[in-house]
N, C-alpha and C positions, 0 to 999 in steps of 0.2 A: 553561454547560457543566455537566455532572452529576457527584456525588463521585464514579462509579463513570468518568468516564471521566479526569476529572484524575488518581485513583488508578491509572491504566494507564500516562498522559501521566508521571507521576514515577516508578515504576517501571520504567519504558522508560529515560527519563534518567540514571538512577542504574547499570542493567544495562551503560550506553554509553560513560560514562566514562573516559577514558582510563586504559591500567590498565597493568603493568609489560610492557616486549615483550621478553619471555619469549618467544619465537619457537617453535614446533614447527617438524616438518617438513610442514606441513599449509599456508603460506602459497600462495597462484596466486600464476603466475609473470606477467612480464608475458609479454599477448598469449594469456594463456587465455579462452577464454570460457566461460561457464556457463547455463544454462537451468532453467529449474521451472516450478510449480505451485503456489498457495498458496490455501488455503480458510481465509473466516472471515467476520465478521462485520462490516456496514457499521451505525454508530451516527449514521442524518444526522438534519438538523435534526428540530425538536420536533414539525411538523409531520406526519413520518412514522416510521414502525413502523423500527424495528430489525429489518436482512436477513442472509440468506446474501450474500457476493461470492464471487465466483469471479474469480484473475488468475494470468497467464500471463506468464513474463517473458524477456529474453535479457539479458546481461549481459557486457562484453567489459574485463577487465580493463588498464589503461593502465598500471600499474604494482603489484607487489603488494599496493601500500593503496590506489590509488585506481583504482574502476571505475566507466563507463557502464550503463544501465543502461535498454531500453525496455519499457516494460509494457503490458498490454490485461490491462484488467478489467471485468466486469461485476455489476451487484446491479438490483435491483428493488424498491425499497422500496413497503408499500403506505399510502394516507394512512391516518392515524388516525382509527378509527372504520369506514373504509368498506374493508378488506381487498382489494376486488372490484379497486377504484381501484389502479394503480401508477404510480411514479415511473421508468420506465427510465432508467439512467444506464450508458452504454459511455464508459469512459477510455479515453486513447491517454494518455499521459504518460512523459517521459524527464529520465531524475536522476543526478546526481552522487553516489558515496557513495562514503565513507570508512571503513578498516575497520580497526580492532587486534586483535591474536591475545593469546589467554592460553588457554595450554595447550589443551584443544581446544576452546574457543570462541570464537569469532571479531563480537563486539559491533560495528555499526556506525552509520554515520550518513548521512540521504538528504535532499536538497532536489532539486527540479524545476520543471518547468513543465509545461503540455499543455493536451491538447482533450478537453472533455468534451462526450459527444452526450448530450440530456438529451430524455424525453419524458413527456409524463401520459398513461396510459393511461386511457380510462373506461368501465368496465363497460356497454355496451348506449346507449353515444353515440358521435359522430364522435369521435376522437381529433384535438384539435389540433396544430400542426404540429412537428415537434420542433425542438429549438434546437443551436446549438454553442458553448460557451464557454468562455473561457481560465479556466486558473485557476493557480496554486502548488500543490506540497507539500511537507512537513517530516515526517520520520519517524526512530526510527530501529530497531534488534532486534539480535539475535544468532542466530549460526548454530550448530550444533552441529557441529563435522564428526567425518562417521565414517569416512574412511577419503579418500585423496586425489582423489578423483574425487567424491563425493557429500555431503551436508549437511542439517540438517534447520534451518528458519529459520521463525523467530517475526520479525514486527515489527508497529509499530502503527505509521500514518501519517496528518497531518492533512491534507487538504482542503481549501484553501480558493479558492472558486469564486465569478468574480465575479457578479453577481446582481442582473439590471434589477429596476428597479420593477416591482412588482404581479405577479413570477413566483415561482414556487417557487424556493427555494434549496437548492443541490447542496452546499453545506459541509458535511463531517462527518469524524467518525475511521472509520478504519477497524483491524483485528486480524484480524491472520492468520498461519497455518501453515501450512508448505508443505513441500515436497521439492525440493533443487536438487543439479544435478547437471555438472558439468568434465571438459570434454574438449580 
């Protein structure tokens, strides 16, 4: 793992920490749900280039600390060296998180499971077949919130995908920002 992303991996940690619940009136109630957007950067294996992802998420609150949470995201990594080359990678994954309030941020913490669609694209050859496979993740961020309906949310989440022999591997971090939004 690289200093620059274990320095995100503790700085995330440290942001998540359970902190005094100093409650606002900015807490979801149960039975709200929520929705966004979040753009950022996927960091996978060594093998390929550092990308843009793009994910979309819905999120249905089970009780004010603890919500569900399903996500679709996309990124494109390209191999190292040959840019042309890409790694398509479309997630479906669905997580548990847990969330504390201090004053108006709201720090939380996410583990899942899902399905990753994974494929090599190759510049000016047949592309071989693409794959599906399970994998976990662990994350966690904070949210900003500005106002009882909306929020602005940072997290970093890890990856980890399982990985036959003799294929590319889908493990990585990912950091993102987003806009979410309660209704």
């Amino acid at each position: 793992m690289s200093r620059l992303i274990r320095v995100l991996c503790i700085a995330t940690l440290i942001g998540v920490l359970p902190v005094s619940s100093a409650v606002a009136q900015t807490t979801p109630a149960k039975g709200v749900v929520g929705y966004g957007v979040d753009l950022g950067v996927l960091f996978p294996d060594t093998v390929f280039e550092n990308t843009l992802t793009f994910d979309g998420y819905g999120e249905y609150y089970v009780t004010p600390r603890i919500s569900v949470r399903g996500l679709l995201a996309w990124a494109s990594p390209g191999v190292n060296g040959r840019t042309e080359d890409h790694f398509r990678q479309v997630k479906l994954l669905f997580n548990g998180v847990y969330n504390r309030e201090y004053h108006k941020f709201r720090p939380f913490l996410t583990a899942g499971a899902g399905v990753y669609f994974v494929r090599l694209l190759f510049e000016g050859f047949d592309d071989p077949p693409g794959e599906t496979r399970g994998g976990i993740n662990l994350g966690g961020g904070t949210e900003y919130v500005l106002n009882k309906e909306s929020a602005i949310k940072a997290e970093l989440r890890w990856d980890i995908v399982s990985d036959p022999p003799g294929l590319s591997d889908a493990t990585g971090a990912t950091l993102t920002v987003g806009y979410k939004r309660y209704f």
